[in-house]
C-alpha positions as CSV (number, residue, x, y, z in Angstrom):
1,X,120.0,123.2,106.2
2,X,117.7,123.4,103.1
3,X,115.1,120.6,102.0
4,X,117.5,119.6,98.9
5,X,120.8,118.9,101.4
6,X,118.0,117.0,104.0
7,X,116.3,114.9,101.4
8,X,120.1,114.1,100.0
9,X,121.0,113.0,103.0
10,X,117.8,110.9,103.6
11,X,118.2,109.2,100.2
12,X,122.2,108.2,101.1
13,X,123.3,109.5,97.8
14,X,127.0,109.4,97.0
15,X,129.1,112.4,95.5
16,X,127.9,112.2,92.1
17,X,124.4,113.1,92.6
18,X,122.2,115.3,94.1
19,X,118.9,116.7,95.0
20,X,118.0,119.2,92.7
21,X,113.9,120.8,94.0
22,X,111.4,119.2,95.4
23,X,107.6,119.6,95.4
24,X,104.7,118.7,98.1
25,X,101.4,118.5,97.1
26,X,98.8,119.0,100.3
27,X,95.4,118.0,97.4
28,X,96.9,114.7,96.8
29,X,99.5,114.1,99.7
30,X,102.0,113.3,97.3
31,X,105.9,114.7,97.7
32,X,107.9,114.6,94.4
33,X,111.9,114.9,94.4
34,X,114.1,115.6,91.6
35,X,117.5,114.1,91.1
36,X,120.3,114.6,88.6
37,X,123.9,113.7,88.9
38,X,127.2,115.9,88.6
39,X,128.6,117.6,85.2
40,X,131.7,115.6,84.2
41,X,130.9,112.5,86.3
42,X,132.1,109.0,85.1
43,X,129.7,106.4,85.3
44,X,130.7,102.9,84.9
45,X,129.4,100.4,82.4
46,X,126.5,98.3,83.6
47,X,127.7,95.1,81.4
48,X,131.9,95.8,82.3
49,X,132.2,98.1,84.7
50,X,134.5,100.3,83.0
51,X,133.9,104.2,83.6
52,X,132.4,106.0,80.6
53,X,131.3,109.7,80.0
54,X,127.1,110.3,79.7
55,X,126.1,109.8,76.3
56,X,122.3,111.6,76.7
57,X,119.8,111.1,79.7
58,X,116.6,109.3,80.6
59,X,114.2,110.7,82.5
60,X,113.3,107.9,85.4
61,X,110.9,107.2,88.3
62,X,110.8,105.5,91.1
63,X,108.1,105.0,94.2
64,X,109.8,105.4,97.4
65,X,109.3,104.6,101.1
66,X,106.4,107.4,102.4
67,X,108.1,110.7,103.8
68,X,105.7,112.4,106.7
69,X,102.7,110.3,105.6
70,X,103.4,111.6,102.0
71,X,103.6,109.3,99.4
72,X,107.0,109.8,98.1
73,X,108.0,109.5,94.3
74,X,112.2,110.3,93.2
75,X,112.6,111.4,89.4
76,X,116.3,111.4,88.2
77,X,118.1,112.1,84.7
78,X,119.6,108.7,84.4
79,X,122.7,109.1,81.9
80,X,123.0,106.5,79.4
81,X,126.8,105.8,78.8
82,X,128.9,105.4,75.7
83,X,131.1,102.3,76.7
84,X,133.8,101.4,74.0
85,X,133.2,98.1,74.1
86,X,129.6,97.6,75.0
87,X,128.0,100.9,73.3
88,X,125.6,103.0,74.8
89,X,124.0,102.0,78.2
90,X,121.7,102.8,80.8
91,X,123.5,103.6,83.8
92,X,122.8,102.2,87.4
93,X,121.8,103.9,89.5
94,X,122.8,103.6,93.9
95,X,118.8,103.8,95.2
96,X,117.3,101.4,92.9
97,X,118.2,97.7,91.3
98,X,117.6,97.8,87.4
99,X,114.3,97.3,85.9
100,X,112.3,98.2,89.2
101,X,109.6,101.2,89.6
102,X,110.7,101.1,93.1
103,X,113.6,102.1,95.3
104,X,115.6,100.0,97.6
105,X,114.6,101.2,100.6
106,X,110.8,100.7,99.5
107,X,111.1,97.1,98.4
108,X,112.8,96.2,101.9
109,X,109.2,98.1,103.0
110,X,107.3,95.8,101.0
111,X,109.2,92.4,101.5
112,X,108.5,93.3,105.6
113,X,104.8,93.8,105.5
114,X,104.0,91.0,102.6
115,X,105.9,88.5,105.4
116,X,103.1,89.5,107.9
117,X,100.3,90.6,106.1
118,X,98.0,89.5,103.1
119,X,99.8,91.5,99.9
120,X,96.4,92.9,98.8
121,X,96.2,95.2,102.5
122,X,100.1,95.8,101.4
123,X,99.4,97.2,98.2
124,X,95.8,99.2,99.6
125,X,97.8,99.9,102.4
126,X,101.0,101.7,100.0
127,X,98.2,102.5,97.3
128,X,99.8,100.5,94.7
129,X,98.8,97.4,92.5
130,X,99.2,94.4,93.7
131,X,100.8,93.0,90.5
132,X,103.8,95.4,90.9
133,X,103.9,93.7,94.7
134,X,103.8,90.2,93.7
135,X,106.6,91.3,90.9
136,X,108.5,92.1,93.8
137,X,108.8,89.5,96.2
138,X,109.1,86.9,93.1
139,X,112.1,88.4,92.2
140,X,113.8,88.4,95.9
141,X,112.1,84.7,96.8
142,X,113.6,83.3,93.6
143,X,117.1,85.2,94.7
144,X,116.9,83.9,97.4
145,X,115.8,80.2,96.4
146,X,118.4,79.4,93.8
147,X,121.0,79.9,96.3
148,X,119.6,77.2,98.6
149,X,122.4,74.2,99.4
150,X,120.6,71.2,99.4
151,X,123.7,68.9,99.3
152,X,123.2,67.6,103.2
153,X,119.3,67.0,102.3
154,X,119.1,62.8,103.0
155,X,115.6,62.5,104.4
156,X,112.4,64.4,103.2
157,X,108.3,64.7,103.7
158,X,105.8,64.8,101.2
159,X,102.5,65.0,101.3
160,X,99.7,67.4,99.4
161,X,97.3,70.1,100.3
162,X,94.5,72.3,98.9
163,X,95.4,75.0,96.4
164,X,91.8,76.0,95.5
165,X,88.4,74.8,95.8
166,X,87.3,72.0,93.9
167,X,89.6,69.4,94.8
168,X,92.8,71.1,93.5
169,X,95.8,70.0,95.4
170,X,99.9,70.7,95.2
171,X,102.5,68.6,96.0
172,X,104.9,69.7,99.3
173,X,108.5,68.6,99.7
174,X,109.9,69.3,103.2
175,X,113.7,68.8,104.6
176,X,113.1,66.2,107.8
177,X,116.1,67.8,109.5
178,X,115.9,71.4,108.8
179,X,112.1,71.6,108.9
180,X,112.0,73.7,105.7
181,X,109.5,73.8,102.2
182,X,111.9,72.6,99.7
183,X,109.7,72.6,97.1
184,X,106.5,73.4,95.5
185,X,104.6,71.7,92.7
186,X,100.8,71.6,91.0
187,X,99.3,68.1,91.4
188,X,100.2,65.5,93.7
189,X,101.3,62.9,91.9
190,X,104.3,61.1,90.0
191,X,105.0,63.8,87.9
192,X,105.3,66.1,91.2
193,X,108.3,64.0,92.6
194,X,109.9,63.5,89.4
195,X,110.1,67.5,89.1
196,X,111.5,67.6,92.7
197,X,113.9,65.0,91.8
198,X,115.2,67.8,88.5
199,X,115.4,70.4,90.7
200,X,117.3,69.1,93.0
201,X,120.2,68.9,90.6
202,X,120.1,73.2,90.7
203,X,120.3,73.3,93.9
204,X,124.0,71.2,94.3
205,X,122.0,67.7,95.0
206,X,121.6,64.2,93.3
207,X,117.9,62.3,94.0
208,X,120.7,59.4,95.0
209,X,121.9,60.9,98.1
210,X,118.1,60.7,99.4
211,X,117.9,58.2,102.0
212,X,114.2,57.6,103.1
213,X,110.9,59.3,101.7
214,X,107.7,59.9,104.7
215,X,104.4,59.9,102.3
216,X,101.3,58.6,102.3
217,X,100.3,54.8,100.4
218,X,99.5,57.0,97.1
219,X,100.3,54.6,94.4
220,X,101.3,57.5,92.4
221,X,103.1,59.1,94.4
222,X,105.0,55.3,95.5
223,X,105.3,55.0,92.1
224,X,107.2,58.1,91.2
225,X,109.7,57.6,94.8
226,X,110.5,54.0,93.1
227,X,111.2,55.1,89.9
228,X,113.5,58.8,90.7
229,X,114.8,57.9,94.0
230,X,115.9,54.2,93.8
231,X,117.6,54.5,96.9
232,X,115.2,56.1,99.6
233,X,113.5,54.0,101.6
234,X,109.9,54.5,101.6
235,X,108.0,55.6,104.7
236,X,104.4,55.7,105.5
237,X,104.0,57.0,108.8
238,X,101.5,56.5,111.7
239,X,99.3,59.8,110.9
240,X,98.1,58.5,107.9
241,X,97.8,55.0,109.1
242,X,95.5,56.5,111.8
243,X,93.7,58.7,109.3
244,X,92.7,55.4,107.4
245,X,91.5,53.7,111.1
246,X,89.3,56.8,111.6
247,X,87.8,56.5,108.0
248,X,86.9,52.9,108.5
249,X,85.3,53.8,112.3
250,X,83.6,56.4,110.4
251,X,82.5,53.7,107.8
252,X,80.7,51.6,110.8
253,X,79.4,54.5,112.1
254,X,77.4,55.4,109.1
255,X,75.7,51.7,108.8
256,X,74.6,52.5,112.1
257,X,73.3,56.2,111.2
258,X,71.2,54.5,108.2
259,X,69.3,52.6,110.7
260,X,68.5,55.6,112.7
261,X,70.3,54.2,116.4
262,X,72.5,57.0,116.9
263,X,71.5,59.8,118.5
264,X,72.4,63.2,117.6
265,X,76.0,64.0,118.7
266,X,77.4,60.7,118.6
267,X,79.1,61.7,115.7
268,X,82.1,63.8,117.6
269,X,81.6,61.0,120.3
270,X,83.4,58.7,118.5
271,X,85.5,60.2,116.4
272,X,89.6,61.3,117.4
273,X,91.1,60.0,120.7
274,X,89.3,59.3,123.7
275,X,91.6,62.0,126.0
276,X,90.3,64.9,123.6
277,X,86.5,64.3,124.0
278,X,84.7,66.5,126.8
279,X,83.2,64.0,129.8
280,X,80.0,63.7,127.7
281,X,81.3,62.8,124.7
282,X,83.4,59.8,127.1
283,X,80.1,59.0,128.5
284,X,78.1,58.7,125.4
285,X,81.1,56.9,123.4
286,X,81.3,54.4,126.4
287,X,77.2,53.9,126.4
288,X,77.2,53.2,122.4
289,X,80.2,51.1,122.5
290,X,78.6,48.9,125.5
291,X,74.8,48.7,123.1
292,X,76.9,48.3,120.2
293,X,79.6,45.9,119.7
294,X,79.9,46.0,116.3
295,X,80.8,50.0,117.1
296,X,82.9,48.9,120.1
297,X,85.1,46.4,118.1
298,X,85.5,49.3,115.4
299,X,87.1,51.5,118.5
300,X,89.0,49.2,119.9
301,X,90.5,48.0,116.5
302,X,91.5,51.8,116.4
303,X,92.9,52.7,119.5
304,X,94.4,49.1,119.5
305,X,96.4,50.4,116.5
306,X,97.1,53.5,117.5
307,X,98.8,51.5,120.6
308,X,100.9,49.2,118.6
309,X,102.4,52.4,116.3
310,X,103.4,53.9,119.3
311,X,105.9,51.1,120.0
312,X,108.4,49.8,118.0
313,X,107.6,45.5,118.0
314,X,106.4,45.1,114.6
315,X,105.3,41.5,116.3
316,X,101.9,43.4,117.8
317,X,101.0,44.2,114.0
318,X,100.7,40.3,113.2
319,X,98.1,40.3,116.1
320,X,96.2,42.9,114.9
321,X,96.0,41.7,111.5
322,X,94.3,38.9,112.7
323,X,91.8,40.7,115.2
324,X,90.9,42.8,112.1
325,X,90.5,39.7,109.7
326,X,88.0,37.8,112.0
327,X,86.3,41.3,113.2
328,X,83.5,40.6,110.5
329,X,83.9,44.0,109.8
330,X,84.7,44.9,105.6
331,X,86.4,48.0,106.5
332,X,88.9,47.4,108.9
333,X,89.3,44.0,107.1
334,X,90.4,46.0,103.7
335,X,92.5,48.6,106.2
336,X,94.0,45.1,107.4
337,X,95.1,44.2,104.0
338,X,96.3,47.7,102.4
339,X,98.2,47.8,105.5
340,X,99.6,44.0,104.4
341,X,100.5,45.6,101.1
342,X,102.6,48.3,102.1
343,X,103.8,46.4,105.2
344,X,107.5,47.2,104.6
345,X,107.1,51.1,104.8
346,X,104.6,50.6,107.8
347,X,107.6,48.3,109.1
348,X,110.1,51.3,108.2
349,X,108.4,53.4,110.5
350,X,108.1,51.7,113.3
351,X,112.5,51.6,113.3
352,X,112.9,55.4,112.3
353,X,109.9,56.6,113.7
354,X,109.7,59.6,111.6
355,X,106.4,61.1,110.6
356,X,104.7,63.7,108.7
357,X,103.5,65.6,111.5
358,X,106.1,68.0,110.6
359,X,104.7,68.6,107.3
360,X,101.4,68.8,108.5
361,X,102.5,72.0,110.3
362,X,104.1,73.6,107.0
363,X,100.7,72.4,105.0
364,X,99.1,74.9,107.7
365,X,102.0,77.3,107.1
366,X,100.8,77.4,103.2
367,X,97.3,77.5,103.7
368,X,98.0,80.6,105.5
369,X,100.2,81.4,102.8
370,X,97.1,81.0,100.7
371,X,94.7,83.4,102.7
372,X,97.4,85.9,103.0
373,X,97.6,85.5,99.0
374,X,94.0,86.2,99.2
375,X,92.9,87.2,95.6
376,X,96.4,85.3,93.8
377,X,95.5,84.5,90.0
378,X,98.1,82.3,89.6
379,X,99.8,79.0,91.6
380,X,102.8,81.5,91.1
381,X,101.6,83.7,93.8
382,X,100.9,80.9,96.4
383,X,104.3,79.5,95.8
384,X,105.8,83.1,96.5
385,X,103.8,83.4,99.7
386,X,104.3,79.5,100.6
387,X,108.3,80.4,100.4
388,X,108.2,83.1,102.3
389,X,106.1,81.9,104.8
390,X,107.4,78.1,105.1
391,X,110.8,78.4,102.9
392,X,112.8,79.7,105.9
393,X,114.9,81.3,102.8
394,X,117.7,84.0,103.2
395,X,116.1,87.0,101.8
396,X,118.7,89.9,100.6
397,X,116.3,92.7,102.1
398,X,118.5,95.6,101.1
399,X,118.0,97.7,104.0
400,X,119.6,94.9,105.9
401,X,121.7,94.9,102.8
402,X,123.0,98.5,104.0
């Protein structure tokens, strides 16, 4: 068998082409094939289908998957048809979708290693820009993302996350049930839900059918739930309830650093739960509490809390209001009242115990999304990566395809 019938049969060509020569270059480790189709063969018309004779040829070229470690490159005369209805047009051709420098078999390549690996080792890795690689998995991500059902979606997550230094956040939408990034969006605000709330209306969904919102007590983002999903009912959930009892701890802590009575460590001591802290953090934390009421009411206002969110008698919160109001201590007397405010969502939780821990895990899923997008120019690349990382989407690889 000669290197024209082997490479033919490599590529999966059909009848109506073929492998004309091929050339290996040992300098630059490169392997160049040349295709051209059959005399008299009928193409059909990209735009109706309709088989039409050539009309001229375009020369094309196309990067494919590496053959022997060489990198691999197919040119083809690609006939342009005269249609009778459409005029004359480009032909498609089997290896390659329209409008890409790549071949099938090489995008599946590149959709593979970008799900594992940050795309700038992809493209150093293939020796290719990583602008042609981004171009890529955009156009397969949003394939694959405009085909996503959300009609069954009734209960979602939102919170925000970094994007980029200097206190640059996006806004993440997550499916409670399916545990999937829904959606993507710049800011983390109002405007951020009411662009969820849009897209939800490509995707086969109404903003009515959603049933109940987990976010945080942002009065923007409350704001913007009221206002394009009338009837969810809002959720704030016991992780950032817990955050807010760590800040204020951390508030009486610090009176008590600007006096210079806590020693070094103490810091660590006192913050998070008791059962993660190593024996001498316990100790120390036990010692401070003991010279320190002021600091020991501040825990035990904390862990108190903690206690009553892990039950479901919203009766234990009226008792704890009332510890925090006479604890003569401001910040867990203004944590007392914000928690007043937005008692109803505090109250929601307690009966449907959901929580944004979930979405907690897909904020780490896009921040690795963001350092495997190491180098990204654009919010457009972290939402690529984000999606393929967190979207749990369908991709159409095509060698699958095959």
């Amino acid at each position: 068998m000669d290197a024209n019938k082997l490479f033919g049969m490599a590529l999966q060509l059909g009848p109506e082409w073929k492998v004309t020569r091929s050339e290996l270059s040992a300098v630059d480790h490169t392997l160049k094939i040349w295709l051209d189709f059959r005399e008299g063969h009928r193409f059909p018309c990209p735009e109706c289908g309709r088989p039409s004779p050539a009309h001229d040829t375009v020369e094309k070229r196309w990067r494919h998957m590496n053959f022997w470690q060489y990198k691999t490159e197919l040119v083809a005369r690609v006939p342009r048809v005269d249609c009778p209805e459409h005029g004359v047009r480009l032909a498609e051709v089997p290896w390659a979708r329209p409008g890409s420098g790549f071949t099938l078999m090489m995008e599946a390549v590149i959709l593979m290693l970008s799900q594992e690996m940050p795309v700038s080792q992809v493209a150093k890795m293939l020796k290719e820009q990583d602008t042609r690689l981004w171009r890529i998995l955009e156009h397969y991500v949003e394939k694959a993302y405009r085909k996503e059902d959300w009609s069954g979606v009734k209960r979602i997550l939102v919170d925000e996350t970094s994007s980029k230094r200097g206190h640059r956040y996006v806004t993440a939408v997550t499916d409670a049930e399916s545990r999937k990034l829904l959606f993507l969006a710049e800011g983390k605000g109002k405007e951020a839900l009411e662009a969820f709330a849009k897209e939800m209306r490509e995707h086969g969904a109404s903003p009515e059918q959603i049933e109940l919102i987990c976010m945080d007590m942002s009065p923007s983002y409350i704001c913007g739930a009221k206002e394009h999903f009338p009837k969810a009912q809002i959720v704030f959930d016991r992780f950032h309830l817990m955050q807010m009892a760590g800040e204020a701890v951390d508030q009486v802590r610090k009176e008590f650093v600007r006096q210079g009575l806590l020693p070094k460590g103490s810091l660590w001591a006192l913050r998070g739960n008791e059962w993660t802290r190593s024996e001498g953090q316990k100790s120390l934390r036990a010692s401070l509490c003991a010279a320190y009421p002021r600091l020991g009411r501040a825990i035990g206002l904390r862990e108190a809390l903690q206690e009553i969110l892990a039950q479901e008698d919203p009766q234990e919160l009226r008792w704890w209001f009332q510890w925090a109001d006479r604890s003569r201590l401001a910040p867990f007397r203004k944590l007392s009242k914000t928690i007043k405010d937005h008692l109803d969502g505090v109250l929601a939780f307690l009966q449907s115990r959901v929580t944004n821990g979930l979405i907690e895990a897909i904020n780490g899923l896009i921040q690795l999304a963001k350092r495997m997008a190491r180098g990204f120019r654009s919010f457009r690349c972290l939402r690529i990566a984000a999606f393929l990382k967190a979207g749990k989407l369908r991709l159409d690889i095509p060698a699958l395809a095959t």
